[in-house]
PyMOL Python script that loads the backbone (N, CA, C, O; Angstrom):
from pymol import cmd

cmd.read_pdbstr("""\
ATOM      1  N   UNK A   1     -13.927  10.208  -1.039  1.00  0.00           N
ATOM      2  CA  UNK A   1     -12.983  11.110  -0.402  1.00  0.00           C
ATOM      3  C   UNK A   1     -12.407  12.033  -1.480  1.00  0.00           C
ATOM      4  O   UNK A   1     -11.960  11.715  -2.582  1.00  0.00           O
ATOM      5  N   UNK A   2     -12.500  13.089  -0.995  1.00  0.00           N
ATOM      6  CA  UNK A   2     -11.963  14.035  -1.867  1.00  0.00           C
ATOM      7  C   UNK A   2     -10.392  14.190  -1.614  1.00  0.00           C
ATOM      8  O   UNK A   2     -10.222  14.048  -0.403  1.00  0.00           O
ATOM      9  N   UNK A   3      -9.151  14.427  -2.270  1.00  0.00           N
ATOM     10  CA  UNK A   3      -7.468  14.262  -2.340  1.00  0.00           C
ATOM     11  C   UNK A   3      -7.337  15.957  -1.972  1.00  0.00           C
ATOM     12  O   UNK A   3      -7.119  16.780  -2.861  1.00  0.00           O
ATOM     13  N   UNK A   4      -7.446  16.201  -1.035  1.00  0.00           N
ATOM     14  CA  UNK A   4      -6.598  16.927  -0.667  1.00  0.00           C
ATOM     15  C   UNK A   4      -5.026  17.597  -0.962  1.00  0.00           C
ATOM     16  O   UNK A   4      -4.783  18.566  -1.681  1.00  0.00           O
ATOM     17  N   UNK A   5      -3.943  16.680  -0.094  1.00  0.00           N
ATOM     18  CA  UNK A   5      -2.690  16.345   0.012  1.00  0.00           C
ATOM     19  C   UNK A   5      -2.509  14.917   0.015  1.00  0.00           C
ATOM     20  O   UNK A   5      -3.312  14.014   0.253  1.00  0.00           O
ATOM     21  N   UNK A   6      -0.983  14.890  -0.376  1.00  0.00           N
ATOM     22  CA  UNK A   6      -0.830  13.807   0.020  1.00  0.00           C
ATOM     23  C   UNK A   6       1.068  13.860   0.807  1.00  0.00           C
ATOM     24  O   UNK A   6       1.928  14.652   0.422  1.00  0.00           O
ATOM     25  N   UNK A   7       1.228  13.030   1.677  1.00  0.00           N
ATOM     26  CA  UNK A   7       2.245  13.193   2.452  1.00  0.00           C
ATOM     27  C   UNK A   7       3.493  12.124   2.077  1.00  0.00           C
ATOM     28  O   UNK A   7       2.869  11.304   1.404  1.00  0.00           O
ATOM     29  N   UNK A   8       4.485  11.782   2.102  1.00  0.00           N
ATOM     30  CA  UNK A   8       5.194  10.786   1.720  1.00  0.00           C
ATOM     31  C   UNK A   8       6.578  11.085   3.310  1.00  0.00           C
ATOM     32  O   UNK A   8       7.200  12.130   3.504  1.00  0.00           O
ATOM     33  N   UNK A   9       6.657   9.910   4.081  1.00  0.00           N
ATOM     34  CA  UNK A   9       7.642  10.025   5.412  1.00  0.00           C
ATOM     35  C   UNK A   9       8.256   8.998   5.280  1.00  0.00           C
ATOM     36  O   UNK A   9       7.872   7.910   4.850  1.00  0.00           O
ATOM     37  N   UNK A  10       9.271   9.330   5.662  1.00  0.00           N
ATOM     38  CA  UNK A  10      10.416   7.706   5.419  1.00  0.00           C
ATOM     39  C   UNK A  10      10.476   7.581   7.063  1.00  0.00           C
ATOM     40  O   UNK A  10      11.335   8.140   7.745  1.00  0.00           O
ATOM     41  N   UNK A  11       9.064   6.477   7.755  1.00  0.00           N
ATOM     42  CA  UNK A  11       9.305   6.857   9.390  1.00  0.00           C
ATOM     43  C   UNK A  11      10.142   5.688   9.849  1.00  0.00           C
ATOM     44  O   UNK A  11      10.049   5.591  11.072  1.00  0.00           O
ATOM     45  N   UNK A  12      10.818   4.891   9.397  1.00  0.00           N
ATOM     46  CA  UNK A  12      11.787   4.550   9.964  1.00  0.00           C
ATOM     47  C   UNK A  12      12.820   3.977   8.843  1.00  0.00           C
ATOM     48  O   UNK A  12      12.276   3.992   7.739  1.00  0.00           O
ATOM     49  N   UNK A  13      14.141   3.482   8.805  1.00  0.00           N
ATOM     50  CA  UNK A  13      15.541   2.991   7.749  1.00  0.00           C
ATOM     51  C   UNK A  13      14.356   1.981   6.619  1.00  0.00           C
ATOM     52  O   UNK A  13      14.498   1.822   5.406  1.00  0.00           O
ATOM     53  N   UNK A  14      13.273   1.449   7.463  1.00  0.00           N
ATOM     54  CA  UNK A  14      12.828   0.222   6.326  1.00  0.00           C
ATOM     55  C   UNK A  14      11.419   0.616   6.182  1.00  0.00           C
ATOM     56  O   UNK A  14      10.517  -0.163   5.872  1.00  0.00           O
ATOM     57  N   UNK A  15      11.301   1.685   6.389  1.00  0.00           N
ATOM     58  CA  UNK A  15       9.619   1.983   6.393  1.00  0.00           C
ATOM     59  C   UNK A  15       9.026   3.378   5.675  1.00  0.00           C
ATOM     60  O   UNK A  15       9.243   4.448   6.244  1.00  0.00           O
ATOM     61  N   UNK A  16       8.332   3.353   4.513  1.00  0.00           N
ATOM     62  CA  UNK A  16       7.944   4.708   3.860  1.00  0.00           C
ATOM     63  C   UNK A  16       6.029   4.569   4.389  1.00  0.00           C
ATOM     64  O   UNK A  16       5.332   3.560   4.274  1.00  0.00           O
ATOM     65  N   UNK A  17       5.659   5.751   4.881  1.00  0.00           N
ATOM     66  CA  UNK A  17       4.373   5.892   4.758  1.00  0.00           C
ATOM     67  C   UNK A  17       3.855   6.911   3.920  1.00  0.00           C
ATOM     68  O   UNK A  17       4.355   8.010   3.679  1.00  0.00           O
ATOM     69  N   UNK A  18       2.632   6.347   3.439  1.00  0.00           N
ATOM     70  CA  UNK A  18       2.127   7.410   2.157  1.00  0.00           C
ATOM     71  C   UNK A  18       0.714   7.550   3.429  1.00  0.00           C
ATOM     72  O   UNK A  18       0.302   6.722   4.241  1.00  0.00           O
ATOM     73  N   UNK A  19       0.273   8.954   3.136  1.00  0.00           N
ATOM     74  CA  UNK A  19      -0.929   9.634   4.097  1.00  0.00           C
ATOM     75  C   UNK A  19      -1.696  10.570   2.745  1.00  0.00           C
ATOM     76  O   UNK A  19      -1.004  11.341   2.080  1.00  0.00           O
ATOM     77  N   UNK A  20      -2.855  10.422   2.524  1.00  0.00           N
ATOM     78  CA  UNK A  20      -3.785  10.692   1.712  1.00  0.00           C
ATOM     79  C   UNK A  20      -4.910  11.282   2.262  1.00  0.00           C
ATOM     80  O   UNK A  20      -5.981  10.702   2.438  1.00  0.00           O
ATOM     81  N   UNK A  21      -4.634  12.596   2.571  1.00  0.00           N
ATOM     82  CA  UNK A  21      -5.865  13.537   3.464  1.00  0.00           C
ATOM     83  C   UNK A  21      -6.942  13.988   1.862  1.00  0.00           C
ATOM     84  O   UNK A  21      -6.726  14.235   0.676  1.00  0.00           O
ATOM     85  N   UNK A  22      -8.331  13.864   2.950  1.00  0.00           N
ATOM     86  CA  UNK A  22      -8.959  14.409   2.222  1.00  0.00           C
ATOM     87  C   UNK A  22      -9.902  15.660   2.583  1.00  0.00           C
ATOM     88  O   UNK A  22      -9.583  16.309   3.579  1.00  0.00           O
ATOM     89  N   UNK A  23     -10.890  15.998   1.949  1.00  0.00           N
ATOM     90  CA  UNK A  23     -11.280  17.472   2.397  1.00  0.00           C
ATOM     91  C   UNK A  23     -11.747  17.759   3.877  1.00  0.00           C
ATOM     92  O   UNK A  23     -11.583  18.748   4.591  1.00  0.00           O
ATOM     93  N   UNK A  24     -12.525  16.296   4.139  1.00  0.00           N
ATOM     94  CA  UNK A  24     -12.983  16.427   5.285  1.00  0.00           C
ATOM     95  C   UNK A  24     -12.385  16.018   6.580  1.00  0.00           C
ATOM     96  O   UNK A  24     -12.911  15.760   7.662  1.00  0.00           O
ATOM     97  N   UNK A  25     -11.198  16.024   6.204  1.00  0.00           N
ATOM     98  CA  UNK A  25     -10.303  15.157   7.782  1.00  0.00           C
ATOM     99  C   UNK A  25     -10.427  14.458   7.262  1.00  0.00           C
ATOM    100  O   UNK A  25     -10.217  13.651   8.167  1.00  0.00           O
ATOM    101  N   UNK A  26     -10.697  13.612   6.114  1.00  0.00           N
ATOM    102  CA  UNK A  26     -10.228  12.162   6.320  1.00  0.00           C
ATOM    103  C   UNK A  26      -8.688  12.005   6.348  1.00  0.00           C
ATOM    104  O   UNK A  26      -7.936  12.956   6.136  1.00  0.00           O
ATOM    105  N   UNK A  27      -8.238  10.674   6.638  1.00  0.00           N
ATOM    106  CA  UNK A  27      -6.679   9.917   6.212  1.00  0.00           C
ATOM    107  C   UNK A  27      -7.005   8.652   6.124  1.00  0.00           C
ATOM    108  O   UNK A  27      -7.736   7.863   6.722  1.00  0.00           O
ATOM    109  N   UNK A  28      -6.096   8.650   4.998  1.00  0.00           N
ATOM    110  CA  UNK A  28      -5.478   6.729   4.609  1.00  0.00           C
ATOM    111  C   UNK A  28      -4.351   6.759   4.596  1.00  0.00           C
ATOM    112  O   UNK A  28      -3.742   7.275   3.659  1.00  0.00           O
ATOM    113  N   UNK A  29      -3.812   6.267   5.532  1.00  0.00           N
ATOM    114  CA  UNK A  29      -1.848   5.976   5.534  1.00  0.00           C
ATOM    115  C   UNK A  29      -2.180   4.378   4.622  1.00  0.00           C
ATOM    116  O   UNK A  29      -3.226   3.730   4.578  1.00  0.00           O
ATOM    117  N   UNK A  30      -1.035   4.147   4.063  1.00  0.00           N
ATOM    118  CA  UNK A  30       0.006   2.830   3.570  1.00  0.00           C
ATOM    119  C   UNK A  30       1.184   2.866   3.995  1.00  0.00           C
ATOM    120  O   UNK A  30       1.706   3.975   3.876  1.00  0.00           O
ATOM    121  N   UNK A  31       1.887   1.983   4.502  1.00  0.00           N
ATOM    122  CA  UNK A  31       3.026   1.687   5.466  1.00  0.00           C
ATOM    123  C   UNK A  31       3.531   0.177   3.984  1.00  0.00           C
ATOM    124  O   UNK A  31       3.084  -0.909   3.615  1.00  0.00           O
ATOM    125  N   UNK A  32       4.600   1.044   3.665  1.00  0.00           N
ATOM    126  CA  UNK A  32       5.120  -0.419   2.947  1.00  0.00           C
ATOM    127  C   UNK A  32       6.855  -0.126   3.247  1.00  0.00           C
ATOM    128  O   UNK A  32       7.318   0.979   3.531  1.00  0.00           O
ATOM    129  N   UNK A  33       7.647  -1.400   3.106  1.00  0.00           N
ATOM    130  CA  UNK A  33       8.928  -1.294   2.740  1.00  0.00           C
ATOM    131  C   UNK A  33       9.522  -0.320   1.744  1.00  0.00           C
ATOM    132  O   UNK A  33       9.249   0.145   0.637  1.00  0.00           O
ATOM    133  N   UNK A  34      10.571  -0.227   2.772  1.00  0.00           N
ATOM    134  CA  UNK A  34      11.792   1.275   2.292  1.00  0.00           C
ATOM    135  C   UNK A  34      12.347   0.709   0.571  1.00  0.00           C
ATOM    136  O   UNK A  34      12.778   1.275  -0.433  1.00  0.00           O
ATOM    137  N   UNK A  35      12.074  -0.528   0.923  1.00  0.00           N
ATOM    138  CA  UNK A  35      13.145  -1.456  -0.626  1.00  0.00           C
ATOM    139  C   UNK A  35      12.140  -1.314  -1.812  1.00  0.00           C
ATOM    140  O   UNK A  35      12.481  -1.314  -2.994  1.00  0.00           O
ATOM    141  N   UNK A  36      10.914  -1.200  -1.376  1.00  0.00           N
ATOM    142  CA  UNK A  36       9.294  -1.272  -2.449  1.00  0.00           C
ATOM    143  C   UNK A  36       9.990   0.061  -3.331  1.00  0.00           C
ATOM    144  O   UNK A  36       9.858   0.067  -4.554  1.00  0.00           O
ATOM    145  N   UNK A  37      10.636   1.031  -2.731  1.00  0.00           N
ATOM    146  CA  UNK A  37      10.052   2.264  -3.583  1.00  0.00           C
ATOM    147  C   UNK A  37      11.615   3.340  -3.438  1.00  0.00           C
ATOM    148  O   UNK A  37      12.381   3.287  -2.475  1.00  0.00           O
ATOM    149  N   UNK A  38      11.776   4.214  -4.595  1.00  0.00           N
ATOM    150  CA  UNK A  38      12.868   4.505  -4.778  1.00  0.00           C
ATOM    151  C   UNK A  38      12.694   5.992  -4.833  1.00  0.00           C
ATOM    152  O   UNK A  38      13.744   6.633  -4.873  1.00  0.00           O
ATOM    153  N   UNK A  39      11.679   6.600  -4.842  1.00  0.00           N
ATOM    154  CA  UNK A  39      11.386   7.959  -4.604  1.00  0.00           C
ATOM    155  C   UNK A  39       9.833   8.239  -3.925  1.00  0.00           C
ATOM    156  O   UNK A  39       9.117   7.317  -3.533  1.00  0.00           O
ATOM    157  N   UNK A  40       9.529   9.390  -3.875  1.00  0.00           N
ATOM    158  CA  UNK A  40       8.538   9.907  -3.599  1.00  0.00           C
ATOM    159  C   UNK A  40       7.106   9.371  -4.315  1.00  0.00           C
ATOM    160  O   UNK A  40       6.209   8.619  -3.934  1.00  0.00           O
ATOM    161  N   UNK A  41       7.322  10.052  -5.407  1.00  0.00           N
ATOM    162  CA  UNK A  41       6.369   9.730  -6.356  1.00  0.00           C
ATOM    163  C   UNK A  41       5.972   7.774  -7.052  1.00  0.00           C
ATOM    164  O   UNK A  41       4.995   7.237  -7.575  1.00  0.00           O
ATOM    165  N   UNK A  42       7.324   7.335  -6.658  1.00  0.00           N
ATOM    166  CA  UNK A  42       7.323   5.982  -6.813  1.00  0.00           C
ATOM    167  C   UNK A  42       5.955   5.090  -5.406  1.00  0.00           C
ATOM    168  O   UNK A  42       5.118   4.214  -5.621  1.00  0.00           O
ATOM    169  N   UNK A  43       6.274   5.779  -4.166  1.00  0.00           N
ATOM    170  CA  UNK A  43       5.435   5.215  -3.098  1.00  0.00           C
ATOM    171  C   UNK A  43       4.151   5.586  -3.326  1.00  0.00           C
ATOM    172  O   UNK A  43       3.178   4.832  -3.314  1.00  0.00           O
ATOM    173  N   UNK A  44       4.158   7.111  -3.598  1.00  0.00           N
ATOM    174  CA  UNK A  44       2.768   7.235  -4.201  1.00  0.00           C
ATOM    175  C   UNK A  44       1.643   6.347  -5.263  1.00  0.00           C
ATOM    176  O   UNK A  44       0.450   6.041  -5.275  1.00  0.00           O
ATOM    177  N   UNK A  45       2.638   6.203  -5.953  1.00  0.00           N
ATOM    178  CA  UNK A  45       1.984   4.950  -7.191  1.00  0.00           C
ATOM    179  C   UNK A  45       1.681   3.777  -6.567  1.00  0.00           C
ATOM    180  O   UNK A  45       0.596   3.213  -6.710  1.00  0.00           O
ATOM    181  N   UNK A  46       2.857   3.246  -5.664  1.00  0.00           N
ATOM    182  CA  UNK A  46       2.564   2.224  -5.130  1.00  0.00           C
ATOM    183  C   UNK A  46       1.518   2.198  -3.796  1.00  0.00           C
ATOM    184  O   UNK A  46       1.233   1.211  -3.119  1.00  0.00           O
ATOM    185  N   UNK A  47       1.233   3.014  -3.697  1.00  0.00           N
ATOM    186  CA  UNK A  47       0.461   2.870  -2.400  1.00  0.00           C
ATOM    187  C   UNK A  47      -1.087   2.669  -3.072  1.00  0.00           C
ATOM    188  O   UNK A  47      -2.020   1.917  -2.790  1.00  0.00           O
ATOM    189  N   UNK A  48      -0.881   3.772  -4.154  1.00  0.00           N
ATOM    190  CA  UNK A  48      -2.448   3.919  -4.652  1.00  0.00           C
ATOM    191  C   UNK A  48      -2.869   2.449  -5.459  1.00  0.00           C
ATOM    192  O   UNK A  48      -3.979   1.953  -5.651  1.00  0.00           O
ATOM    193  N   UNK A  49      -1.585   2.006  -5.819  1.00  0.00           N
ATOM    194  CA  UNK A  49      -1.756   0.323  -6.323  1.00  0.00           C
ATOM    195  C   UNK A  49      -2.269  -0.845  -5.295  1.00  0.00           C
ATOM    196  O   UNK A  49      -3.116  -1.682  -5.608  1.00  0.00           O
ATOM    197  N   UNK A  50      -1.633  -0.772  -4.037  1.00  0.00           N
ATOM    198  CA  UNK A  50      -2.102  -1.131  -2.964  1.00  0.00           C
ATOM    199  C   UNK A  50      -3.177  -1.107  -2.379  1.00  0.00           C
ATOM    200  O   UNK A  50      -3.556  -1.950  -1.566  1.00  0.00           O
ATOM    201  N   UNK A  51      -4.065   0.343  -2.915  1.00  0.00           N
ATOM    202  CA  UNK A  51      -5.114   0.367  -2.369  1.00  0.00           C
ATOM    203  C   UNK A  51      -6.407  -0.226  -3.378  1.00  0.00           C
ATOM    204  O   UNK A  51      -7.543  -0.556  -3.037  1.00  0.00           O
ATOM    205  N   UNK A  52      -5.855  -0.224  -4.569  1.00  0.00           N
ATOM    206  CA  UNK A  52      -6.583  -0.252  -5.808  1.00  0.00           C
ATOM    207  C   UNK A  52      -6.794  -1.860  -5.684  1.00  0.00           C
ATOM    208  O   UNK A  52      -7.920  -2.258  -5.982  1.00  0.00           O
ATOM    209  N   UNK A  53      -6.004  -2.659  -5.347  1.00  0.00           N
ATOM    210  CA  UNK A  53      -5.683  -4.272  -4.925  1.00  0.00           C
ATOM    211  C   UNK A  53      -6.689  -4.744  -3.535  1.00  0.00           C
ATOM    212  O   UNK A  53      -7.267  -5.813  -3.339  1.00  0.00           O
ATOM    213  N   UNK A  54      -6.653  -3.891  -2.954  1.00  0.00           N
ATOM    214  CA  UNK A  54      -7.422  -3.942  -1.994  1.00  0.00           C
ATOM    215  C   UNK A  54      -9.393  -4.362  -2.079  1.00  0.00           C
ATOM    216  O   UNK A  54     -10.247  -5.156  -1.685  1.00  0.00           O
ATOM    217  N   UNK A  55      -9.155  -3.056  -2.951  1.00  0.00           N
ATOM    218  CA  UNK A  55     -10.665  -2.585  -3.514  1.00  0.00           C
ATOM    219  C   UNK A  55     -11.160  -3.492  -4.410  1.00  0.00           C
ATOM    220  O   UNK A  55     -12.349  -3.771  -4.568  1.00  0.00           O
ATOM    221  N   UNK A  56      -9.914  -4.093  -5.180  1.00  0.00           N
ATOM    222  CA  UNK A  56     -10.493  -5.039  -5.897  1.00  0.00           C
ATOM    223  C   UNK A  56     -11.077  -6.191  -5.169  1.00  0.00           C
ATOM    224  O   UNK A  56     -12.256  -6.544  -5.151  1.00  0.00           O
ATOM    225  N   UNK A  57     -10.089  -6.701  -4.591  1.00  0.00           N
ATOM    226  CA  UNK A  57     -10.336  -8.329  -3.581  1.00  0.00           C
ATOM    227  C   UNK A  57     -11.370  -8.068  -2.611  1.00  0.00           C
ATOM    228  O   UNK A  57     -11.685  -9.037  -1.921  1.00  0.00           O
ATOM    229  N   UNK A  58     -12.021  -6.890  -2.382  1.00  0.00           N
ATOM    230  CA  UNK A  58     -12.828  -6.375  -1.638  1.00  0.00           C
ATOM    231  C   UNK A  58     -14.603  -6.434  -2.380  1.00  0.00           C
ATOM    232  O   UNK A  58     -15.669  -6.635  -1.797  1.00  0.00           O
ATOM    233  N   UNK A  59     -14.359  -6.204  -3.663  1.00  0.00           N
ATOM    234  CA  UNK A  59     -15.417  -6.717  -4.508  1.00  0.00           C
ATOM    235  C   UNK A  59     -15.601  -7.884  -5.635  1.00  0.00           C
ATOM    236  O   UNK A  59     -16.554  -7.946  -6.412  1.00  0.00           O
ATOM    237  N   UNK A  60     -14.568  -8.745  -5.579  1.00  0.00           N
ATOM    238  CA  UNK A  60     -14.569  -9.791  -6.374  1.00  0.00           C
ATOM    239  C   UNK A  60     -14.419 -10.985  -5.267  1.00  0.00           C
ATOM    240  O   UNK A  60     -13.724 -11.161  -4.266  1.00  0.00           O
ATOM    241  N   UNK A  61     -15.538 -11.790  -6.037  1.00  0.00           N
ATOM    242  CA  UNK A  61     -15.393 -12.793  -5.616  1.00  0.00           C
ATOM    243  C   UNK A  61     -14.826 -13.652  -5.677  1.00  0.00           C
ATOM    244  O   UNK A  61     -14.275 -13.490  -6.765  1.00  0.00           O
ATOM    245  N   UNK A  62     -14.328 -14.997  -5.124  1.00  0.00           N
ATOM    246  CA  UNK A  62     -13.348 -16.014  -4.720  1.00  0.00           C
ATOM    247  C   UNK A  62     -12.362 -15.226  -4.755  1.00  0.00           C
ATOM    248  O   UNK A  62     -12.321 -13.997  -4.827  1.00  0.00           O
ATOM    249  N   UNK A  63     -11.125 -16.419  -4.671  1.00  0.00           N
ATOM    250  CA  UNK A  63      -9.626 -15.844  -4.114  1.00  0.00           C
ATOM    251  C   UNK A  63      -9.197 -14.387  -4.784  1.00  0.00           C
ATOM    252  O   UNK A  63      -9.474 -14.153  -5.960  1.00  0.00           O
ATOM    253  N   UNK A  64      -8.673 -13.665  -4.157  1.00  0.00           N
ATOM    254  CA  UNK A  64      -8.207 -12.064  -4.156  1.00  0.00           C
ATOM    255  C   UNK A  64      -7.009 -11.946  -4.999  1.00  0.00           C
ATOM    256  O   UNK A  64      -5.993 -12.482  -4.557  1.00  0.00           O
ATOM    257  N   UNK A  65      -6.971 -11.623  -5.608  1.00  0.00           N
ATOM    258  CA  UNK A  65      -5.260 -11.517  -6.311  1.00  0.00           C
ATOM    259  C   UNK A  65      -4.943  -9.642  -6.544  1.00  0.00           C
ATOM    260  O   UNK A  65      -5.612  -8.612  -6.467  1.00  0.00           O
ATOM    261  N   UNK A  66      -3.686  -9.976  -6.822  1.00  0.00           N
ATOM    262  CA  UNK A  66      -2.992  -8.142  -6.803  1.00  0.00           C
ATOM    263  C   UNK A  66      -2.790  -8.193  -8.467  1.00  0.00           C
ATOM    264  O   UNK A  66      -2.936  -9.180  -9.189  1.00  0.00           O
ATOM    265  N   UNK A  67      -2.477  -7.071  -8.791  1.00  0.00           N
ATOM    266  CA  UNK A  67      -2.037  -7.044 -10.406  1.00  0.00           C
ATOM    267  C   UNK A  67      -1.409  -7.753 -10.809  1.00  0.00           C
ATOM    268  O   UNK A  67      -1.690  -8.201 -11.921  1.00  0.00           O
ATOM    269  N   UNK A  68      -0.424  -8.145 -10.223  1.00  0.00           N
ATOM    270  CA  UNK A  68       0.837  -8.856 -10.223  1.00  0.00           C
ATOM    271  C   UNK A  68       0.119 -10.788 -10.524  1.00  0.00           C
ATOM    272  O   UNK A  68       0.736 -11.731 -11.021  1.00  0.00           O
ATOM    273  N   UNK A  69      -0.924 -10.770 -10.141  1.00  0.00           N
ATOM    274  CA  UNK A  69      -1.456 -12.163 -10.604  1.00  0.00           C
ATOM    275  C   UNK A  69      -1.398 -12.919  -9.033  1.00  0.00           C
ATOM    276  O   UNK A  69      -1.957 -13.987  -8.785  1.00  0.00           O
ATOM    277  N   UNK A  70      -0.692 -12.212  -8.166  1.00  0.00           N
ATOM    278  CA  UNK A  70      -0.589 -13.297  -6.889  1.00  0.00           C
ATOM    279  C   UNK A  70      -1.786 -13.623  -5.747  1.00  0.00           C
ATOM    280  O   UNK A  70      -2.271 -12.554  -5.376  1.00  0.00           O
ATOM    281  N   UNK A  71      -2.185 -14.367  -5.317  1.00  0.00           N
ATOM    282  CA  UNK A  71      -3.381 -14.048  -4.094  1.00  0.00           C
ATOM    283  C   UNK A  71      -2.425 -12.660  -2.968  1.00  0.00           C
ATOM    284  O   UNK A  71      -1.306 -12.234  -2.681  1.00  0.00           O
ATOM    285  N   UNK A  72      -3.691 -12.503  -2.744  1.00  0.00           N
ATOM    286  CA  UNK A  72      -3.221 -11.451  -1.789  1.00  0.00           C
ATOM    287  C   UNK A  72      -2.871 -12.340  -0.209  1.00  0.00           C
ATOM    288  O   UNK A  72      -1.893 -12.066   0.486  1.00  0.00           O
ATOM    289  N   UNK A  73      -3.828 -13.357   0.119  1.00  0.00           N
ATOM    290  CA  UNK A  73      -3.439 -14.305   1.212  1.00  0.00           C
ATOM    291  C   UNK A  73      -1.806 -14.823   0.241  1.00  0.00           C
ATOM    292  O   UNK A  73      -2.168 -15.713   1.010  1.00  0.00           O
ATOM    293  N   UNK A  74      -1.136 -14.994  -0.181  1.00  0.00           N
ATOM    294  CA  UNK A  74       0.259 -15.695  -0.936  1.00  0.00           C
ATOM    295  C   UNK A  74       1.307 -14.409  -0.755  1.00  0.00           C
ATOM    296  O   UNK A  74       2.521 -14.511  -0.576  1.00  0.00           O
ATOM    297  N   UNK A  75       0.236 -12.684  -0.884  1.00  0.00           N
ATOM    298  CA  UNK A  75       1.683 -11.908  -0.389  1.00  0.00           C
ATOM    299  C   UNK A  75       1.662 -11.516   0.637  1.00  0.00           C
ATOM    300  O   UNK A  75       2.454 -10.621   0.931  1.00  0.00           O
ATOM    301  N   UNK A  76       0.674 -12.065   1.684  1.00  0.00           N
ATOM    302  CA  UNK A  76       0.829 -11.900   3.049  1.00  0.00           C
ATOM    303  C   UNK A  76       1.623 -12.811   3.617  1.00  0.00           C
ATOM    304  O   UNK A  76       2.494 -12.446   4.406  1.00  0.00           O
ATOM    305  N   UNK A  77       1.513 -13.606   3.424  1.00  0.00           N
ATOM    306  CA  UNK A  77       2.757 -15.033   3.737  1.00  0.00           C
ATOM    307  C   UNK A  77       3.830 -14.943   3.336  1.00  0.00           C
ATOM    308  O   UNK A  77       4.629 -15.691   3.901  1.00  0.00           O
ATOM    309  N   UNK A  78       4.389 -14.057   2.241  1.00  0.00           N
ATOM    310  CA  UNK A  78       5.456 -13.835   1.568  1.00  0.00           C
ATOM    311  C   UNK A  78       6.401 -12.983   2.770  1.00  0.00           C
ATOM    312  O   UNK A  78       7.533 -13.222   3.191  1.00  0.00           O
ATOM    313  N   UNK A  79       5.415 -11.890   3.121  1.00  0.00           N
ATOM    314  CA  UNK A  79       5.740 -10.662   4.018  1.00  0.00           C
ATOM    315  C   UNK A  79       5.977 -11.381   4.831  1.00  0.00           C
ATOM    316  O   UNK A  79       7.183 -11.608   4.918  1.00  0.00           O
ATOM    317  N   UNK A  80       5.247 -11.989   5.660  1.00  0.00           N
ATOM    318  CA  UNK A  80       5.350 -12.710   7.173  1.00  0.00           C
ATOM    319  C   UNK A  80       6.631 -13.604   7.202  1.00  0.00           C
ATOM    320  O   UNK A  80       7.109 -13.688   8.334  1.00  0.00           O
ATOM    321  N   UNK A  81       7.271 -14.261   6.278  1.00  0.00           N
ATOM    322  CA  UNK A  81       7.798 -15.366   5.874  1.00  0.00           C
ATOM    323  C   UNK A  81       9.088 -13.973   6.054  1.00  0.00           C
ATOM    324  O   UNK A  81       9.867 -14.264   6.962  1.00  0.00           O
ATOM    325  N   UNK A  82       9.444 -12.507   5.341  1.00  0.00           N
ATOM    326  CA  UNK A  82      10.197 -12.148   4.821  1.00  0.00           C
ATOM    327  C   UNK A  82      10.806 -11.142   6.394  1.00  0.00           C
ATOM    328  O   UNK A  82      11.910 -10.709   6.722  1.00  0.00           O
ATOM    329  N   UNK A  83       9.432 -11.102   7.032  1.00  0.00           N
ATOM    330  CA  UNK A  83       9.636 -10.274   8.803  1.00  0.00           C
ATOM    331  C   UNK A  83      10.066 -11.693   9.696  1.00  0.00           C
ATOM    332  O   UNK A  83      10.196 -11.429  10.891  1.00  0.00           O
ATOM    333  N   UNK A  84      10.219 -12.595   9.483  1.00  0.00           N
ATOM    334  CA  UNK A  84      10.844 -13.692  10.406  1.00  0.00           C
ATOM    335  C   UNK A  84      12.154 -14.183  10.303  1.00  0.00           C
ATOM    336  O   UNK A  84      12.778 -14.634  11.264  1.00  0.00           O
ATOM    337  N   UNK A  85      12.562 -14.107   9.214  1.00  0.00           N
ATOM    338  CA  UNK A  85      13.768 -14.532   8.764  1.00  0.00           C
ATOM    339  C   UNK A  85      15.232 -13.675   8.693  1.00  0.00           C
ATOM    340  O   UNK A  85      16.244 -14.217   8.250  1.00  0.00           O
TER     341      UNK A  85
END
""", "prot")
cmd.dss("prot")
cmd.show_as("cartoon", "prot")
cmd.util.cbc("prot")
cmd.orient("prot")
């Protein structure tokens, strides 16, 4: 995909989405927490970290981990654990 633009929306009090158009119509939104990120350019980083985490656990084999050293199944449970409570 070629980077186009990129969009940054605060669409709701707890929610920033990052949107990553590319030449051809494409889009990749990331939807993370309002608390993750403290500016614009901050969600940006983080989104592209997000996606970079992705890509990794997407080509490595056994358990998936993020930069951060955590499984990625450990920060999905974290999240789920953090939307229930």
């Amino acid at each position: 995909m070629h980077l186009v633009r990129t969009n940054v929306a605060r669409t709701t009090e707890a929610t920033v989405t990052v949107e990553f158009h590319g030449e051809g119509n494409e889009l990749v939104a990331v939807r993370m927490s309002a608390d993750s990120v403290s500016s614009d350019d901050d969600a940006i980083a983080f989104a592209a970290q997000m996606l970079e985490d992705l890509r990794i656990a997407a080509t490595t084999p056994g358990p998936a981990t993020t930069c951060e050293g955590a499984s990625i199944a450990e920060m999905l449970a974290a999240e789920e654990a953090m939307k229930s409570s």
